[in-house]
C-alpha positions in Angstrom: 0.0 0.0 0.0 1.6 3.5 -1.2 1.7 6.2 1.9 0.6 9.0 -0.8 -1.6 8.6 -3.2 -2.3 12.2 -4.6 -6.1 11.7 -4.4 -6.0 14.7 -2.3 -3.8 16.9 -3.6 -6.5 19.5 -4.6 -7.9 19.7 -1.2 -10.6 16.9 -0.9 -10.3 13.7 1.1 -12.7 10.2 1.0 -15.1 9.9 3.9 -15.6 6.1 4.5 -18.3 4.9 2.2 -16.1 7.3 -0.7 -17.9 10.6 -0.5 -15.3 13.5 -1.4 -15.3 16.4 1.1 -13.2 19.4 1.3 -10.6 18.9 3.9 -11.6 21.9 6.1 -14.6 20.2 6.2 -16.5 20.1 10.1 -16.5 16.1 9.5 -12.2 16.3 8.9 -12.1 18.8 11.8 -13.7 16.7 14.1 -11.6 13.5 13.7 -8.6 15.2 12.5 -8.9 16.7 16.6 -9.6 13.3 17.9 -6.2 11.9 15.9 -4.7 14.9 17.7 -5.9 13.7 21.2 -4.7 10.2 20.2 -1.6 11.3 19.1 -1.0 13.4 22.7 -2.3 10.3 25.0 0.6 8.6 22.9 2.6 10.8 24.6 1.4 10.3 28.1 1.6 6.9 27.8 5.2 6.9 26.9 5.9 8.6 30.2 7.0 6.9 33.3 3.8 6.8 34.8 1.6 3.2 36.9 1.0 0.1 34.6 -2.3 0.6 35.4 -2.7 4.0 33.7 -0.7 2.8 30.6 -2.8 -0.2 30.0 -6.2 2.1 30.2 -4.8 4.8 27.9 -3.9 1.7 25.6 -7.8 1.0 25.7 -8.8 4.9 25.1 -6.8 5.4 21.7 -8.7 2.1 20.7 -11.8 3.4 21.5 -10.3 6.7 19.9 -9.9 4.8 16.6 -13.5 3.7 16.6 -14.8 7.3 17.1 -12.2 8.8 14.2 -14.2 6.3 12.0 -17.5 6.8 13.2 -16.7 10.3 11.9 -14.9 10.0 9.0 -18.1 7.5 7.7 -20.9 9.3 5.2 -24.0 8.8 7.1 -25.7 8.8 3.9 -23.3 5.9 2.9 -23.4 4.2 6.3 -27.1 3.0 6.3 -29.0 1.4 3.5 -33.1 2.6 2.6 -34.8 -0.2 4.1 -32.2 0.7 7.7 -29.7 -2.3 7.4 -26.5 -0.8 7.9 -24.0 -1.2 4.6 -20.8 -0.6 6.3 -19.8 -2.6 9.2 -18.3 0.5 11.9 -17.9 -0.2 15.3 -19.5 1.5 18.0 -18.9 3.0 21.4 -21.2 1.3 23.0 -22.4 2.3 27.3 -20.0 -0.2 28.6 -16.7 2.3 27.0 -18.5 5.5 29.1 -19.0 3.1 31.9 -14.8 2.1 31.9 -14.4 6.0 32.1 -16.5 6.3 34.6 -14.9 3.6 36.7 -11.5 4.9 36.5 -12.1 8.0 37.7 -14.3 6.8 40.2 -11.2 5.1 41.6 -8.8 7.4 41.0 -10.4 10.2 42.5 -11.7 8.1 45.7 -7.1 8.1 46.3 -6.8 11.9 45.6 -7.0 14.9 48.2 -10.7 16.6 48.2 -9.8 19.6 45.8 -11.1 22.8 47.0 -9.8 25.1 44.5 -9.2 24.9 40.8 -5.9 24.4 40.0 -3.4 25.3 37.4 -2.0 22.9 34.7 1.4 22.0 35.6 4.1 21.0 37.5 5.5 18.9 36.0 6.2 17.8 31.8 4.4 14.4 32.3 1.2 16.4 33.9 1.4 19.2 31.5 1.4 16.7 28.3 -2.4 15.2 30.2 -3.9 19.2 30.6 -2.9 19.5 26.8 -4.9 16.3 26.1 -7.5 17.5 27.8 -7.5 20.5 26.5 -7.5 18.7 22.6 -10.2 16.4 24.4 -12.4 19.3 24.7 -12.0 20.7 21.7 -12.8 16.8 20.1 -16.2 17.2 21.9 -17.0 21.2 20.8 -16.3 20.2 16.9 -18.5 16.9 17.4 -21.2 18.5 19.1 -21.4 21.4 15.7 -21.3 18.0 13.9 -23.7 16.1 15.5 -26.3 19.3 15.5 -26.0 18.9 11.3 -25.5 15.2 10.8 -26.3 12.9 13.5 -24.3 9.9 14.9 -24.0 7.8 17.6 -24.7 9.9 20.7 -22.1 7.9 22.6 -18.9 9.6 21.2 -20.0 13.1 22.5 -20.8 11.1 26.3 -17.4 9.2 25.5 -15.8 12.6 25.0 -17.2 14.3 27.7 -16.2 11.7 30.2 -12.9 11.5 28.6 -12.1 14.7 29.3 -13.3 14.1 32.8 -10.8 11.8 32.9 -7.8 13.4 32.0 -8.2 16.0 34.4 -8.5 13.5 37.5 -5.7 11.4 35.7 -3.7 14.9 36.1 -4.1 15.3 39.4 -3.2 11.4 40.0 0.0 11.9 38.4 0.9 15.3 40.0 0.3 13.2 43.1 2.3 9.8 42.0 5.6 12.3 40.9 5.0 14.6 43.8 4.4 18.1 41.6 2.9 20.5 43.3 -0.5 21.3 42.8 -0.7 25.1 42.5 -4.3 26.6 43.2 -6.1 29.2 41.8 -6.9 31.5 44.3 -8.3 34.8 42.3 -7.0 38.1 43.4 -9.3 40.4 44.9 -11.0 42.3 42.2 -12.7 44.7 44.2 -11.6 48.6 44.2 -12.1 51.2 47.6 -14.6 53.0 47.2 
């Protein structure tokens, strides 16, 4: 299989089921961004961070996959008149939002009460998770412009939303596991004499 094959060197790319879009396209956006946030959970993986966390970032850019095909696939394409589907996509199903759910669950049961909000950093591993979330969260604002024009599987924007969620308490495991300080944000007061 050739790496380039100049199909798109006018500025269009093949959604699955071959419909040509232009590559600024709010479809491209959206799982170019979730490539992105693959691409930086890569990166937090590679860190020296617990087994534990490795192995359930390993299952997140999986499930990231399935989303980046869910929408890169022509919904007009995707589902046949009579409602059988023609192309055979996975899903993100309850059970994937569940996981998420889980982790954090125990994650955050091990972590200090926070009080404050805090501000990313402290250390390169824990900045490298706030950027993912911060891609994460951008994933989940192009899917939702998406989803309000073409319609897919609800679960990637709860998938999204919880994954988010998950980075931040993942953050604040890690800042605790490599013993960075977590700085606060305490706002100055804003108020002027009178």
């Amino acid at each position: 299989m050739k790496i380039y094959t100049k199909t798109g060197d006018k500025g269009t790319t093949a959604l699955i089921g071959g419909t040509r879009v232009k590559k600024h396209h709010v479809r491209i956006e959206c799982y170019g961004t979730v490539d992105e946030l693959n691409s930086w959970l890569g990166l937090v993986r590679d860190q020296n961070i617990d087994i534990r966390s490795k192995q359930t970032l390993t299952k997140i850019q999986e499930n990231l996959f399935v989303i980046g095909a869910i929408l890169a696939t022509d919904p007009d394409k995707a589902i046949l008149k009579n409602g059988k589907k023609r192309l055979n996509i996975a899903q993100i199903n309850t059970t994937d939002i569940e996981f998420l759910e889980k982790e954090i669950d125990v994650m955050d049961e091990a972590l200090p009460q926070m009080t404050h909000f805090i501000l990313p950093g402290g250390h390169t591993t824990v900045s490298y998770c706030h950027i993912a979330r911060t891609v994460c969260r951008r994933s989940e604002r192009m899917s939702t412009l998406l989803y309000e024009n073409e319609p897919f599987n609800e679960n990637v924007l709860l998938f999204l939303n919880r994954l988010s969620d998950y980075l931040f308490v993942l953050a604040r495991k890690l800042s605790e596991n490599l013993q960075a300080e977590e700085i606060k944000w305490i706002p100055e007061n804003t108020e002027k004499d009178n």
